[in-house]
N, C-alpha and C positions, 0 to 999 in steps of 0.2 A: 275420558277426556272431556265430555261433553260435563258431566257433573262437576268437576273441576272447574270446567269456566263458568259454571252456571252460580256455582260457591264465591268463587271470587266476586263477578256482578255483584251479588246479594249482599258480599262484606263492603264492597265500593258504596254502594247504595245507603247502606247502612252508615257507613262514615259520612256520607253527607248529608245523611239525617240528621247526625249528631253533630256535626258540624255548626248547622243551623240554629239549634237550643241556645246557647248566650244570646242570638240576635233576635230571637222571640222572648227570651225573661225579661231581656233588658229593653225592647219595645213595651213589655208588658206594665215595665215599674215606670215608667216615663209618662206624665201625664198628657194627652194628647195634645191639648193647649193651653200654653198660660193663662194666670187668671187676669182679665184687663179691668175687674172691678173688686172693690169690697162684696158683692153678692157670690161673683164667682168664686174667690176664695173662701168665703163661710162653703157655699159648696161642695169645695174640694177638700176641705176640712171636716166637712162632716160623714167625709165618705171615707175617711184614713182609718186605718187599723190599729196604729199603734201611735205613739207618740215620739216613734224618731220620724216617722213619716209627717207629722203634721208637722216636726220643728226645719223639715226642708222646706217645707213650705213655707214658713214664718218665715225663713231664710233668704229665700230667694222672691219672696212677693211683699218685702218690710213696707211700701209704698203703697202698699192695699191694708193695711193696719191700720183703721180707724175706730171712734169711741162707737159709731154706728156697730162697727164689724166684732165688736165686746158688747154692745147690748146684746149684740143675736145670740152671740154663741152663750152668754148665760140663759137665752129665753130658751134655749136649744137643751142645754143642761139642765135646767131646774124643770124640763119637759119630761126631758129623758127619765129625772129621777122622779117625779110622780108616774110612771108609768112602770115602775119597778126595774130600769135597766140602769143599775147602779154602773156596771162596769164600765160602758157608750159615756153614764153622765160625769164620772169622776175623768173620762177622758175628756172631754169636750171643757168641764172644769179648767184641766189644764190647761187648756189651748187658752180659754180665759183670760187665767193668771197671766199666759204669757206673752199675749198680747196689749194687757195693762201693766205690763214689765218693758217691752217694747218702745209705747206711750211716754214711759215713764211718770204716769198718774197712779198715783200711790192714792188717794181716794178709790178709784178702780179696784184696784189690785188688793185694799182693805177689805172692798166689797166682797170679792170675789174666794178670799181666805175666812170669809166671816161665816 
């Protein structure tokens, strides 16, 4: 009898372990705070993984997309790529492009495919 309840505890315990996991991945992917400037978003873009991650970001901080916030991120990129981290610099690239797509400065965005 006593192992019986002691089994079940363990499975109770266990499901609210599991329970728990969506509300820690999903704290996980959420960034802790918005970004309130152009520095903070180059920031938070330079620390993204992939490129659906940065285009949330483009998404939701359009107001922090400045010609400042495309110089960095090319000086960022053409850093990256002298230092042999082609994969980091064609992603940062992008972020570039699409923020002189954003712009809508086509001089930029020339720059930036050139």
């Amino acid at each position: 009898m006593i192992g019986r309840k002691s089994a079940i505890q363990s499975l109770g315990f266990a499901l609210w372990i599991l329970s728990l996991l969506p509300v820690i991945a999903l704290t996980q992917s959420i960034p802790s705070a918005p970004a309130q400037s152009d520095n903070d978003l180059f920031s938070a873009l330079t620390a993204v993984k992939s490129e659906e991650e940065s285009q949330a970001l483009f998404s939701s901080h359009r107001q922090l997309i400045t010609d400042k916030l495309w110089d960095r991120l090319i000086e960022e990129a053409d850093r990256l790529y002298d230092s042999n981290d082609s994969t980091k610099s064609l992603l940062i690239y992008g972020m570039a492009r699409q923020s002189a797509e954003e712009l809508k400065d086509r001089p930029r965005l020339a720059k930036t495919l050139n």
